[in-house]
C-alpha positions, 0 to 999 in steps of 0.5 A: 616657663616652668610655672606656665607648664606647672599650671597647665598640668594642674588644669590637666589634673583637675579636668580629668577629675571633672570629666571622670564621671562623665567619661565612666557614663558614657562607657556604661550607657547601653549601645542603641539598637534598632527596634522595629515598630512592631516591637514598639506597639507591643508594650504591655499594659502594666507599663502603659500610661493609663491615660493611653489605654483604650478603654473598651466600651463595648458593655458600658453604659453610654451617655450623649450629649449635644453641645452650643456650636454643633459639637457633640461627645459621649461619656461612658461609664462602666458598672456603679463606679464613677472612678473612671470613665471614658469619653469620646470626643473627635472620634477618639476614645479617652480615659478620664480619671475622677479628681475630688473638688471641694464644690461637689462638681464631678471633675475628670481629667485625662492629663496625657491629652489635656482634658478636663470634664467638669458636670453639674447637674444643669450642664457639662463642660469640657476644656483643654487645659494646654490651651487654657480654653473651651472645647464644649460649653453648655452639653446638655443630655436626655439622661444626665450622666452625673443623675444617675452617679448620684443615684448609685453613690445615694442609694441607702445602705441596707444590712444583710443577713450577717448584720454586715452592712452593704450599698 
């Protein structure tokens, strides 16, 4: 009996080591408070996701273009960057950020909702990288987006009075 009684506080001693840790989080861990929803929305933007920022779209310059099966989307792009644009699809306003390819292919990516927006010159596709599938095939436009990008990455460096040299 004196052994099964020596084991248990021993079992005792060991879990209190084990549980310690646990126990001390849990007494520091901060008292959960309510927050009104209005206190919620009112994040500021540096510590927004950037791919939920709405993008202003008011002074860029806008790009339609008509897709196979009846869909449509909207591409804007603001200024002679390319970086980052913005995309309307389904009535909503996404912000896609350029990834590099190795194809020469203009890749924009909105990770937050899914998408993927690839152009080449003959045509535009956009996919739902959740779902593994097509969201828009064959988007052709009058003016394509990724003519006037070359155009404005191409343009010929010319010096300036100072001998520095711009694009």
């Amino acid at each position: 009996m004196n052994q099964f009684l020596s084991r248990i506080a021993g079992l005792m001693i060991a879990g209190s080591f084990v549980l310690a840790p646990i126990a001390a989080l849990a007494d520091n861990a901060p008292a959960k408070t309510k927050i009104s929803s209005k206190a919620k929305k009112a994040v500021p933007p540096e510590s927004q996701d950037p791919d939920e920022i709405e993008p202003d779209v008011h002074e860029d310059k806008n790009y339609d273009y008509t897709c196979e099966l009846g869909n449509s989307l909207t591409m804007y792009t603001h200024g002679g960057s390319i970086e980052h644009i913005a995309m309307r699809w389904k009535k909503h306003l996404y912000v896609m950020h350029r990834v590099d390819t190795t194809t020469g292919a203009y890749r924009f990516e909105n990770t937050k909702a899914g998408f993927i927006w690839i152009g080449i010159p003959a045509k535009g596709l956009l996919l739902d990288s959740r779902k593994g599938q097509q969201l828009a095939n064959e988007c052709h436009s009058t003016v394509p987006m990724m003519a006037d990008a070359t155009a404005v990455e191409s343009q010929p460096e010319a010096p300036t009075e100072s001998g520095t040299v711009t694009k």
